[in-house]
Backbone of each chain as nested JSON, in Angstrom:
{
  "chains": [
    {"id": "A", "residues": [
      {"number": 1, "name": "UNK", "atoms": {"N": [101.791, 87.76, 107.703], "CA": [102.438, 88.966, 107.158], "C": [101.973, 89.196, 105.722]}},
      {"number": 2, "name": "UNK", "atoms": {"N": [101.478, 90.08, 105.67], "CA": [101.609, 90.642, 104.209], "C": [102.182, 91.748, 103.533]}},
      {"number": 3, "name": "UNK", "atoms": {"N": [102.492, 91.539, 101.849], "CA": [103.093, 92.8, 101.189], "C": [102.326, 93.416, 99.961]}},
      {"number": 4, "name": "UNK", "atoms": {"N": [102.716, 94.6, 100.129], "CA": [101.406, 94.728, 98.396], "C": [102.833, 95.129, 97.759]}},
      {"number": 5, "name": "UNK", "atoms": {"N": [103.033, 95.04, 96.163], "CA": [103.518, 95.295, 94.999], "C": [103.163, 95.58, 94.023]}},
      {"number": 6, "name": "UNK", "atoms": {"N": [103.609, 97.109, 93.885], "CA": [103.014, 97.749, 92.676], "C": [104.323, 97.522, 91.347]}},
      {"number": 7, "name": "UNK", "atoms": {"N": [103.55, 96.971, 90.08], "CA": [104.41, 97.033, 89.159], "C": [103.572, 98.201, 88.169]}},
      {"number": 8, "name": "UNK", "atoms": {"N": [104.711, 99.053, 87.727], "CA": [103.981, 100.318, 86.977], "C": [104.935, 100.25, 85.651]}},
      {"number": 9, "name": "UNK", "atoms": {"N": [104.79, 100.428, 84.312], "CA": [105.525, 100.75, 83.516], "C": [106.206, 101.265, 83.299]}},
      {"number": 10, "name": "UNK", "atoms": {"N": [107.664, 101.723, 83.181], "CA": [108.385, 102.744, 83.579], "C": [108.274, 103.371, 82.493]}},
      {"number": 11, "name": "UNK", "atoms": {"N": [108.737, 105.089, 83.147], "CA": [108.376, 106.742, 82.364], "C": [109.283, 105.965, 81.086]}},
      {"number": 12, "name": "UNK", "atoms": {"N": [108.551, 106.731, 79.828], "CA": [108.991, 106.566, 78.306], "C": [108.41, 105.241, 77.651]}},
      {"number": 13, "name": "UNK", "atoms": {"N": [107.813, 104.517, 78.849], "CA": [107.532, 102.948, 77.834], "C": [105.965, 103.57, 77.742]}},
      {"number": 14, "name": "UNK", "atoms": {"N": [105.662, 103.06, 76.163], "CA": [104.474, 103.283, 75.987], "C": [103.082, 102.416, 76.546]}},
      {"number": 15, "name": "UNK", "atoms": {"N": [102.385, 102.991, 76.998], "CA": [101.222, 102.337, 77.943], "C": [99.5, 102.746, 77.158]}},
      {"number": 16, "name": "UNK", "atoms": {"N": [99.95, 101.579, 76.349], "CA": [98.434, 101.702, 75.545], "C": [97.326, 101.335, 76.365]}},
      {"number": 17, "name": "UNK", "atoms": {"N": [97.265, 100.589, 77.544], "CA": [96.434, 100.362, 78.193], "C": [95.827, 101.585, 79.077]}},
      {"number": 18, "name": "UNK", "atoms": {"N": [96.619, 102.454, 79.494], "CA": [96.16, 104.137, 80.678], "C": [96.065, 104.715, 79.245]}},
      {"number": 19, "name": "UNK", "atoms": {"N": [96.465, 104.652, 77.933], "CA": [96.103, 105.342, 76.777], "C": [94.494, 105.552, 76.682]}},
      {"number": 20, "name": "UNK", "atoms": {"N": [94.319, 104.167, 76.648], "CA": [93.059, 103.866, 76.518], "C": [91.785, 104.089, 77.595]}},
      {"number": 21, "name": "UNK", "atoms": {"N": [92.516, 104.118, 78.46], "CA": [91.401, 104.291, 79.598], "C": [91.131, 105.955, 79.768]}},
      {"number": 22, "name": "UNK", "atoms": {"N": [92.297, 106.732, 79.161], "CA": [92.378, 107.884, 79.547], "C": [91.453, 108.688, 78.414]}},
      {"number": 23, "name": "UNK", "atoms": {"N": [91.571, 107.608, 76.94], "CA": [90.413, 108.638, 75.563], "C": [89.097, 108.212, 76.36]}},
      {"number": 24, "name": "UNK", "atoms": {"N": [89.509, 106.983, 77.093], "CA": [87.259, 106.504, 77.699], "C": [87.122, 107.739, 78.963]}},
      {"number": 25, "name": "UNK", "atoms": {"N": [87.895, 107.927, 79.543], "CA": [87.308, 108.647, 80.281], "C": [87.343, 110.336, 79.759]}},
      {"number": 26, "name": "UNK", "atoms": {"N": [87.878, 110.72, 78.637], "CA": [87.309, 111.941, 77.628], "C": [86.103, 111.555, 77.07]}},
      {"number": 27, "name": "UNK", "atoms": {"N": [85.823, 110.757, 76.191], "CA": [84.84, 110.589, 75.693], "C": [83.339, 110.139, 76.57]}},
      {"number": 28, "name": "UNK", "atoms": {"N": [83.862, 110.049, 77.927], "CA": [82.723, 110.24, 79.041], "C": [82.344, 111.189, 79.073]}},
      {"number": 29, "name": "UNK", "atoms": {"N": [82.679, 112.289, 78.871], "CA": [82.95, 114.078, 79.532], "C": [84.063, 114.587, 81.042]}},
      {"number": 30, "name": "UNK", "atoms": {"N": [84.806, 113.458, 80.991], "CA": [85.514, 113.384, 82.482], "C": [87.069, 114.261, 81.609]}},
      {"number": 31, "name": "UNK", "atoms": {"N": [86.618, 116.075, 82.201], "CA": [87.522, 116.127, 81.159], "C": [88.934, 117.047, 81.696]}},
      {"number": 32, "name": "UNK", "atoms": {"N": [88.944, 116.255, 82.623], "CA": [90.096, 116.681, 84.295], "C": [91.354, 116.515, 83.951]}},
      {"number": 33, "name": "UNK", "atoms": {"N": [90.814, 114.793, 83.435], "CA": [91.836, 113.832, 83.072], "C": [93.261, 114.266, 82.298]}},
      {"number": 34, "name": "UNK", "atoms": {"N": [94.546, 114.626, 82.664], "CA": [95.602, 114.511, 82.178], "C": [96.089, 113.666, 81.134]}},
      {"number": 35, "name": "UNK", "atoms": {"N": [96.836, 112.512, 82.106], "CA": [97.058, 111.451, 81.692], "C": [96.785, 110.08, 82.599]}},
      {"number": 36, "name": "UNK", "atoms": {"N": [96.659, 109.308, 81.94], "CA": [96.873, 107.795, 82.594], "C": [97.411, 106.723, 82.345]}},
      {"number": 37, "name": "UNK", "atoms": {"N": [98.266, 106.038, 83.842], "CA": [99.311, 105.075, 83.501], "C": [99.011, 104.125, 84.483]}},
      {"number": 38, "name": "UNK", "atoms": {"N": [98.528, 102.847, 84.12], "CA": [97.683, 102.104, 84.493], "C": [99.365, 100.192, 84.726]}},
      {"number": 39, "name": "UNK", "atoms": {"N": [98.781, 99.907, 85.577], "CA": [100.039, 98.912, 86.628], "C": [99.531, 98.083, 86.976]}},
      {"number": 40, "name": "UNK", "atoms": {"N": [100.069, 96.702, 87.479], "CA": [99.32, 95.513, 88.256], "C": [99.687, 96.109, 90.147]}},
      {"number": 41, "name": "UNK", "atoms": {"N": [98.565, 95.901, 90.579], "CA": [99.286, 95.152, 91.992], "C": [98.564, 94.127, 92.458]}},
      {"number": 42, "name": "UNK", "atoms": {"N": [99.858, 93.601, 93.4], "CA": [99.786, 92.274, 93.608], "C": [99.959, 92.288, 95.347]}},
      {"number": 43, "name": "UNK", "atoms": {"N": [98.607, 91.583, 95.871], "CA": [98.788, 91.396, 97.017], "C": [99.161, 90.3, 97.607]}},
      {"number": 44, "name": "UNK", "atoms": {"N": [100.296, 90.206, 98.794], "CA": [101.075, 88.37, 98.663], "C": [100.742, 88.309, 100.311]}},
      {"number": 45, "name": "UNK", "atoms": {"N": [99.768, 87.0, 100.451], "CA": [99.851, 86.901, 101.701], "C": [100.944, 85.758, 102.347]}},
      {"number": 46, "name": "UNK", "atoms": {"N": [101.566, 86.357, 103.493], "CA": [103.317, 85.628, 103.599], "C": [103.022, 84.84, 104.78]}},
      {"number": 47, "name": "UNK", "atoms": {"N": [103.798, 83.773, 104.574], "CA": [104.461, 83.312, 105.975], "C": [105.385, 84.48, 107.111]}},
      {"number": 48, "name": "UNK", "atoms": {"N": [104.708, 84.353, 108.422], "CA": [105.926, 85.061, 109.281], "C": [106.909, 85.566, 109.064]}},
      {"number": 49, "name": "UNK", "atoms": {"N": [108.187, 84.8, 108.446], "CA": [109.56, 84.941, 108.773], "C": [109.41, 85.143, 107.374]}},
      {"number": 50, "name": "UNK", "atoms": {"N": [108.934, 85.522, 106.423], "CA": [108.998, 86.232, 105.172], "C": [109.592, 87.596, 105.249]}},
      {"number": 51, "name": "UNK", "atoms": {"N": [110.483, 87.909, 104.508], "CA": [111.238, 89.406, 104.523], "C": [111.419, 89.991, 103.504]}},
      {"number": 52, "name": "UNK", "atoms": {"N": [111.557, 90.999, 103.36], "CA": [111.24, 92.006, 102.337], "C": [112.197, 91.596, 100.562]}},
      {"number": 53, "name": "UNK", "atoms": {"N": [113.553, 90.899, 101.457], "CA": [113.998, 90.621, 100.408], "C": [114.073, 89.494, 99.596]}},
      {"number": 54, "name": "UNK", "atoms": {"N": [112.421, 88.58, 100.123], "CA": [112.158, 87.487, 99.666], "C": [111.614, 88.163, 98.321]}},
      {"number": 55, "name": "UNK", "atoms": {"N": [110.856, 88.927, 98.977], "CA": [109.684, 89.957, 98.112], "C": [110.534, 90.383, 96.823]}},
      {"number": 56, "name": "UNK", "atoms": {"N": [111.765, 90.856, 97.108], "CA": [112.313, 91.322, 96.21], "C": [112.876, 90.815, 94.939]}},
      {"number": 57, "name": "UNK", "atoms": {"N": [112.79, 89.013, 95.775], "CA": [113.63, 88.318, 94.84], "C": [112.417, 88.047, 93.729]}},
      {"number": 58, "name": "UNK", "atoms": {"N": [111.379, 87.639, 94.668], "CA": [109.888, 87.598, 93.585], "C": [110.001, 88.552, 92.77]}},
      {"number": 59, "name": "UNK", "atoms": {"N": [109.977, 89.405, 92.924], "CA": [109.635, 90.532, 92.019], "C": [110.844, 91.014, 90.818]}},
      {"number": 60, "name": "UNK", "atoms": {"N": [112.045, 90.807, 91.144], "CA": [113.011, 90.382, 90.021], "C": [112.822, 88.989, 89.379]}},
      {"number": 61, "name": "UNK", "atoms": {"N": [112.52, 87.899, 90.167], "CA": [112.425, 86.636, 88.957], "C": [110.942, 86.307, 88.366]}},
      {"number": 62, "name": "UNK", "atoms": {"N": [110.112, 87.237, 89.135], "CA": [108.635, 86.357, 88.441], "C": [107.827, 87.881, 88.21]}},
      {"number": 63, "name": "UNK", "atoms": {"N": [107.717, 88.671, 89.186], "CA": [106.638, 89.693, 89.285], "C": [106.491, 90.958, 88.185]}},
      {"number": 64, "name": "UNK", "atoms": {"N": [107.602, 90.953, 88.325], "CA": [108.227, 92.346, 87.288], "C": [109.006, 92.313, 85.886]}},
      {"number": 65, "name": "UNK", "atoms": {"N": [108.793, 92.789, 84.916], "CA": [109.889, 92.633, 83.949], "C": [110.364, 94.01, 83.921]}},
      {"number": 66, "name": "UNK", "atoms": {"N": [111.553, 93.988, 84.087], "CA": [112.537, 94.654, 84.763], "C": [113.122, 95.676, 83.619]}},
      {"number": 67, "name": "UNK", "atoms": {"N": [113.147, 94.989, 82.108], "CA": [113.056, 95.627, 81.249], "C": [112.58, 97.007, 81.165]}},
      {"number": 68, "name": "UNK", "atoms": {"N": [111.099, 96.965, 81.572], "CA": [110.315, 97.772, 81.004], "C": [109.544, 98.166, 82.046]}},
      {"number": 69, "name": "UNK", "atoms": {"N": [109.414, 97.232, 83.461], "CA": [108.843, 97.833, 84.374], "C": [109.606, 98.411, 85.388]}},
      {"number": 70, "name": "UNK", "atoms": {"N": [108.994, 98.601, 86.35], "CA": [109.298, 99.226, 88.239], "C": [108.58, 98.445, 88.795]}},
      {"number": 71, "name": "UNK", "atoms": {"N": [109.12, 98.67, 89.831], "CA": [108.123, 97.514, 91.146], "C": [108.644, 98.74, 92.273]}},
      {"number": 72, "name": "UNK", "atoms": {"N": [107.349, 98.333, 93.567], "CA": [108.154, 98.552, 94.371], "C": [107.214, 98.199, 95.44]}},
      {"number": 73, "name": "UNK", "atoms": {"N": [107.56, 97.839, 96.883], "CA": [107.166, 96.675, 97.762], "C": [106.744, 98.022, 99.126]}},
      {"number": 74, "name": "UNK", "atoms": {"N": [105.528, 97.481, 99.6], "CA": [105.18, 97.823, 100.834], "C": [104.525, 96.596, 101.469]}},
      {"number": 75, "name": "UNK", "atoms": {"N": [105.543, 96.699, 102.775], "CA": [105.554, 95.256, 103.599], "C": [104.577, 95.964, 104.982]}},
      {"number": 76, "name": "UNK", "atoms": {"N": [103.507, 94.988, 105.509], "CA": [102.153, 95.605, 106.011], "C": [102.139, 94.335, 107.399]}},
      {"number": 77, "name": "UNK", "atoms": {"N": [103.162, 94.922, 108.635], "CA": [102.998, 94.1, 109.549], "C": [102.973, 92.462, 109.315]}}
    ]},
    {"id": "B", "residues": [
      {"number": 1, "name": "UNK", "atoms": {"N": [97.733, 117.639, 90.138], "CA": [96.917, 116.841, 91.0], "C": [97.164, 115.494, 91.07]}},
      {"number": 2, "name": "UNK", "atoms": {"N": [97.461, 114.343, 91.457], "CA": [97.189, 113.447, 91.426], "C": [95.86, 111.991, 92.489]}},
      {"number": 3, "name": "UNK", "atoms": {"N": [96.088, 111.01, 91.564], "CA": [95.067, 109.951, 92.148], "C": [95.462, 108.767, 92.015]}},
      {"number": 4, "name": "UNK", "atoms": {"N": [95.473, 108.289, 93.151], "CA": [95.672, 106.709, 92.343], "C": [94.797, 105.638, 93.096]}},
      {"number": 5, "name": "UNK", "atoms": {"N": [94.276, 104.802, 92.03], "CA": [92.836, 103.968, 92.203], "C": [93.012, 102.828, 92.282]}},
      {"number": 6, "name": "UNK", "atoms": {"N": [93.19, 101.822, 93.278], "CA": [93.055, 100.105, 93.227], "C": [91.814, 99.697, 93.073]}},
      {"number": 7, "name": "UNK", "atoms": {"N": [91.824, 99.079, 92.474], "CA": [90.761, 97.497, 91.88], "C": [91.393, 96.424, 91.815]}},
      {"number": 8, "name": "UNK", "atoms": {"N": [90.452, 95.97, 93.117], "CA": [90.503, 94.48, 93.263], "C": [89.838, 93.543, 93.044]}},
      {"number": 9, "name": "UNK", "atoms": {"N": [89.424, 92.805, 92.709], "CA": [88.637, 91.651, 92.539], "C": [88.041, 91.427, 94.204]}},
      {"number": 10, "name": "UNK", "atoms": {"N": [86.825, 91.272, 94.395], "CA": [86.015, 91.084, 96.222], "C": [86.039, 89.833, 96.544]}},
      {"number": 11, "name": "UNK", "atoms": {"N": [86.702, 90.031, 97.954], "CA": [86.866, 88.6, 98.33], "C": [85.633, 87.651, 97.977]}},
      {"number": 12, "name": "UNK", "atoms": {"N": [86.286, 86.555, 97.776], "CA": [85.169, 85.302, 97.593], "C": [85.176, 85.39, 96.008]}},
      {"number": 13, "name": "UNK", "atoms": {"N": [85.161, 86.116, 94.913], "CA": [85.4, 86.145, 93.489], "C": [87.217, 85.515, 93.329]}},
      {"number": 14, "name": "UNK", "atoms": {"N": [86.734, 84.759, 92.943], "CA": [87.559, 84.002, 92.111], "C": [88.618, 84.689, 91.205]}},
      {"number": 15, "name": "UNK", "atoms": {"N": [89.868, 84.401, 91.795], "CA": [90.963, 85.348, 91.413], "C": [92.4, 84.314, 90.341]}},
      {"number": 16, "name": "UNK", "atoms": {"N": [91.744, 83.634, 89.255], "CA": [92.628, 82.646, 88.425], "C": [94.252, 83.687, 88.186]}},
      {"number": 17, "name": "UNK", "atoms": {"N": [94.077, 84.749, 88.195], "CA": [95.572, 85.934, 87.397], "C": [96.488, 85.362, 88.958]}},
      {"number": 18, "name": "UNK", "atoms": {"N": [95.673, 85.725, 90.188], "CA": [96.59, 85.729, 91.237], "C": [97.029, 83.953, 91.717]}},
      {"number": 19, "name": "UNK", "atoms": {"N": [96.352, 83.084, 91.358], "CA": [96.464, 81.93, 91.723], "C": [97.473, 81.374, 90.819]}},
      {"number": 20, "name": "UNK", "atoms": {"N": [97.27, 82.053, 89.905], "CA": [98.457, 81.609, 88.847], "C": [100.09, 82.002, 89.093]}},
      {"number": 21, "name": "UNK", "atoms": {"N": [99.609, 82.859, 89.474], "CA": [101.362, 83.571, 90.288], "C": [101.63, 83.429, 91.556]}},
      {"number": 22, "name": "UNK", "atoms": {"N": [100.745, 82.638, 92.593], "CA": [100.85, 81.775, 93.628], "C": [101.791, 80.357, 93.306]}},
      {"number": 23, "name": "UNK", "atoms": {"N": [100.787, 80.012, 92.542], "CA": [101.81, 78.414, 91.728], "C": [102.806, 78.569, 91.031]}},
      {"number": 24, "name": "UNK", "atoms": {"N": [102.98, 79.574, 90.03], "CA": [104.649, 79.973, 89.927], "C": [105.491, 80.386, 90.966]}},
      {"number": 25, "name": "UNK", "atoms": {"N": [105.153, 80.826, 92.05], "CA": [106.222, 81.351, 93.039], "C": [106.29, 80.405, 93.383]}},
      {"number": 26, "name": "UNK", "atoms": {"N": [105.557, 79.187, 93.79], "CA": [105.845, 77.751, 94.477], "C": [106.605, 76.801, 93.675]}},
      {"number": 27, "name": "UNK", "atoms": {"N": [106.349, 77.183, 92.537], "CA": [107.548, 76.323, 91.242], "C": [108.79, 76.724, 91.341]}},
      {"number": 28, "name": "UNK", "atoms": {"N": [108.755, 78.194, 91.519], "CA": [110.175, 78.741, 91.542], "C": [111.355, 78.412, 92.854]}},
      {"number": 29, "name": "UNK", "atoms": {"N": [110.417, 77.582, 94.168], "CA": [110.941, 77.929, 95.143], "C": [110.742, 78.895, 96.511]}},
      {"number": 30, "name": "UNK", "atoms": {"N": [109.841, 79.583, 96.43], "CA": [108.942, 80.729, 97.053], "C": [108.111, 79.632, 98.208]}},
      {"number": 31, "name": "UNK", "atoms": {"N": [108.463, 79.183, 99.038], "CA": [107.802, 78.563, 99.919], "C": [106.691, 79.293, 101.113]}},
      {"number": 32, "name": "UNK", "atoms": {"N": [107.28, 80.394, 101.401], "CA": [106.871, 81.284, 101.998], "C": [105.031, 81.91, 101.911]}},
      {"number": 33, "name": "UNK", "atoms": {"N": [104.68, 81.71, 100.407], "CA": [103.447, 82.029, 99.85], "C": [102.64, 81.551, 99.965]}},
      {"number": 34, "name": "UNK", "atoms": {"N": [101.506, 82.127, 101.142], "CA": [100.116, 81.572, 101.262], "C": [98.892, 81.421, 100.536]}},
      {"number": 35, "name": "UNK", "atoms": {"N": [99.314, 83.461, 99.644], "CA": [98.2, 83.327, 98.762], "C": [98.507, 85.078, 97.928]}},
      {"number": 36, "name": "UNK", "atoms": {"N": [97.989, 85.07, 96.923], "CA": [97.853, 86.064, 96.141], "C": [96.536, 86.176, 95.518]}},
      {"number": 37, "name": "UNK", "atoms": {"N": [96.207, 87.553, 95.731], "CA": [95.543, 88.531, 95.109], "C": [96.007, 89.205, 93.801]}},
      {"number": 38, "name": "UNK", "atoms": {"N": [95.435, 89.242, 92.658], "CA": [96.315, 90.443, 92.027], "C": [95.045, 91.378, 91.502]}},
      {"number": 39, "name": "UNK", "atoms": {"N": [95.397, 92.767, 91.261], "CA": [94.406, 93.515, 90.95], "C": [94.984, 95.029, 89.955]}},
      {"number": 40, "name": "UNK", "atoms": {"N": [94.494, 95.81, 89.633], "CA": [94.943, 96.898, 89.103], "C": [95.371, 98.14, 89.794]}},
      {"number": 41, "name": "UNK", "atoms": {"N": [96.351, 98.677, 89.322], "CA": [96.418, 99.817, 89.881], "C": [96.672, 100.612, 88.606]}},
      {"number": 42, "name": "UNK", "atoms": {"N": [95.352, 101.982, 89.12], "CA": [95.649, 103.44, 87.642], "C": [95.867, 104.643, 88.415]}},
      {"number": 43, "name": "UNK", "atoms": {"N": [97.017, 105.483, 88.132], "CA": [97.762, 106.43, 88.694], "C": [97.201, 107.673, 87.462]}},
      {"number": 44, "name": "UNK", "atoms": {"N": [96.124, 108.515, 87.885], "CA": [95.736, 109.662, 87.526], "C": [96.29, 110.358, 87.283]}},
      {"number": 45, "name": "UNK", "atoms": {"N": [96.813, 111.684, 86.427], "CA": [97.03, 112.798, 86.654], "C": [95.873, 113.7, 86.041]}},
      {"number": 46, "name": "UNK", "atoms": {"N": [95.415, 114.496, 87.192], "CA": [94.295, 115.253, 87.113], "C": [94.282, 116.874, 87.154]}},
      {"number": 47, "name": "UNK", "atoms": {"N": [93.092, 117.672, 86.289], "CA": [93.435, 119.275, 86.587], "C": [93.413, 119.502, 88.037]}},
      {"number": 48, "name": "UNK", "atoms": {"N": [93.892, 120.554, 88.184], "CA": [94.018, 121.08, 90.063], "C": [92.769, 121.298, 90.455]}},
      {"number": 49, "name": "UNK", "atoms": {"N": [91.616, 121.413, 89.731], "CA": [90.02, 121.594, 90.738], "C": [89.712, 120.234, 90.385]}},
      {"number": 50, "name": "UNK", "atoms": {"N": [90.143, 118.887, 90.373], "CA": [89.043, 118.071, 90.449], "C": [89.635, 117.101, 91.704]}},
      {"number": 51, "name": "UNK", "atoms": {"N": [88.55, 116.822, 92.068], "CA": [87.971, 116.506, 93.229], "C": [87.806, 114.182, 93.14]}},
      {"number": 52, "name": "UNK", "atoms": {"N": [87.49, 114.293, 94.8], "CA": [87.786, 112.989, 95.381], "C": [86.452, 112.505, 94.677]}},
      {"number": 53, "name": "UNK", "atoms": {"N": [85.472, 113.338, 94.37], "CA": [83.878, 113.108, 93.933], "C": [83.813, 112.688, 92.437]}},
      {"number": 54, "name": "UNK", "atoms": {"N": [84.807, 113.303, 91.82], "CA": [85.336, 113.311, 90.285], "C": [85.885, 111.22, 90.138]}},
      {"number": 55, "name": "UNK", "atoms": {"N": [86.84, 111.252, 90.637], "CA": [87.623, 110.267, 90.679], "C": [86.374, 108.932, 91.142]}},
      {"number": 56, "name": "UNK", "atoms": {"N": [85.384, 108.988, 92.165], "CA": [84.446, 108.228, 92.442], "C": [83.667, 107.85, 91.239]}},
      {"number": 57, "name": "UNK", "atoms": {"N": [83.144, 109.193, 90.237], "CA": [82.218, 108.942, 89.414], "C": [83.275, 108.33, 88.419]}},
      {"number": 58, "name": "UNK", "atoms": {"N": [84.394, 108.469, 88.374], "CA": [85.502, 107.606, 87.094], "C": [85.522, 106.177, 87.406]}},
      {"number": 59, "name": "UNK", "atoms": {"N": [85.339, 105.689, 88.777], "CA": [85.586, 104.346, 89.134], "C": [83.755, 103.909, 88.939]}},
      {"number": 60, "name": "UNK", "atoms": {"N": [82.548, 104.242, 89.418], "CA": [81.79, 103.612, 89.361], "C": [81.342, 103.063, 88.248]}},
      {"number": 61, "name": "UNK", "atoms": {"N": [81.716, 104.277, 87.193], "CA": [81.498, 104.535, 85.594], "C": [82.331, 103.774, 84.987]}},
      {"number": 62, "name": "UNK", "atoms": {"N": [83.603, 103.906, 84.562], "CA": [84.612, 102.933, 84.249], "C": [85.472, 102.18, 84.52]}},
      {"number": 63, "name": "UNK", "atoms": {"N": [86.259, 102.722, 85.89], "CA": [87.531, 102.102, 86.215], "C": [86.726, 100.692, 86.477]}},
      {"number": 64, "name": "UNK", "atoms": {"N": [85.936, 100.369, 87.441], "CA": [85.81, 99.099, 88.44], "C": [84.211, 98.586, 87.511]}},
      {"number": 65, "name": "UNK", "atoms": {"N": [84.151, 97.304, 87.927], "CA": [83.332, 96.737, 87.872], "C": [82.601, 96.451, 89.097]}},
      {"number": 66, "name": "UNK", "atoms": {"N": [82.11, 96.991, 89.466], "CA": [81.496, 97.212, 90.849], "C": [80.445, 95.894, 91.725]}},
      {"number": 67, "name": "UNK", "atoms": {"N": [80.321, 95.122, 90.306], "CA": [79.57, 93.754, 90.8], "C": [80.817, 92.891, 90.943]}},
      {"number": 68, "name": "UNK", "atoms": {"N": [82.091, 92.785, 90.176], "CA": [82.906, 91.748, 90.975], "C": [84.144, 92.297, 92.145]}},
      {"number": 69, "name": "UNK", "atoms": {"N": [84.292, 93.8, 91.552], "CA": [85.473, 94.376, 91.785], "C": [85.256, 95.874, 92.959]}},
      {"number": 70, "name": "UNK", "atoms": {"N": [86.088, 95.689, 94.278], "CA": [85.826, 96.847, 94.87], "C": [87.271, 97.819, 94.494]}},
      {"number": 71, "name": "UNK", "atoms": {"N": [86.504, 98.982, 94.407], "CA": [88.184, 99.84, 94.834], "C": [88.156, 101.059, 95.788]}},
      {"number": 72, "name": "UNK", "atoms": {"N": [88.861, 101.805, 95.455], "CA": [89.898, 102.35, 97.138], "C": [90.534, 103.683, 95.902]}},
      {"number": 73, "name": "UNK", "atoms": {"N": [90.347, 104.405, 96.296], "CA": [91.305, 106.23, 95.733], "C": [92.238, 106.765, 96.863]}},
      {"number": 74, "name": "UNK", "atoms": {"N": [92.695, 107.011, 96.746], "CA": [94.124, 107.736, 97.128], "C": [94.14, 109.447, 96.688]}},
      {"number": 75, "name": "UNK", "atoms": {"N": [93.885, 110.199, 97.548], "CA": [94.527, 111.663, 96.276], "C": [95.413, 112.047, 96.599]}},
      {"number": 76, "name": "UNK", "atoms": {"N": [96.571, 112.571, 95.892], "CA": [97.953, 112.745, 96.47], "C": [98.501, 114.014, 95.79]}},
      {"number": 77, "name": "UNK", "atoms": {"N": [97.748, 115.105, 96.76], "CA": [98.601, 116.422, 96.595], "C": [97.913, 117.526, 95.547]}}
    ]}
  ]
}
């Protein structure tokens, strides 16, 4: 079984990292570009009887800081 | 418009970020965990004419590193 988990910064926290990627891709000529808000994901390959709200517990005690991020879990057969 | 772009590290490259949060979930108790991947995810917002072709030349050019790292676009809407 596997799950993917996206942790994204949540709206208002500042994200110097999609800051940054977003002046490189102006100063490419890529000049489409809005904004960008740039996240980890994390792909977890599970044991069977793994359930979503194992996932969840990961992601409140280790994956996410909860503070400042979001998570959120897609469980993939 | 939006996009959103994973980069992953290609199988067989050596993934120390995700192995590291393999062995913390096993410290914590997380028995369940076979294995982790971790990789990036950047969530675009783009003008309304640009295109799946746009977003390709952003990843070959900057987002990915294309000798260790494959990625994957999404356009959404």
């Amino acid at each position: 079984m596997k799950a993917r988990v996206h942790v994204m910064l949540k709206n208002g926290v500042l994200d110097p990292q999609g800051e940054a990627v977003r002046h490189a891709l102006g100063a490419m000529g890529f000049d489409k570009v809005d904004g960008v808000r740039q996240g980890k994901v994390i792909d977890l390959d599970l044991a069977d009887d793994a359930t979503e709200a194992d996932v969840t517990a990961m992601c409140e005690k280790l994956l996410a800081n909860t503070v400042i991020e979001s998570y959120s879990i897609e469980m993939q057969g």
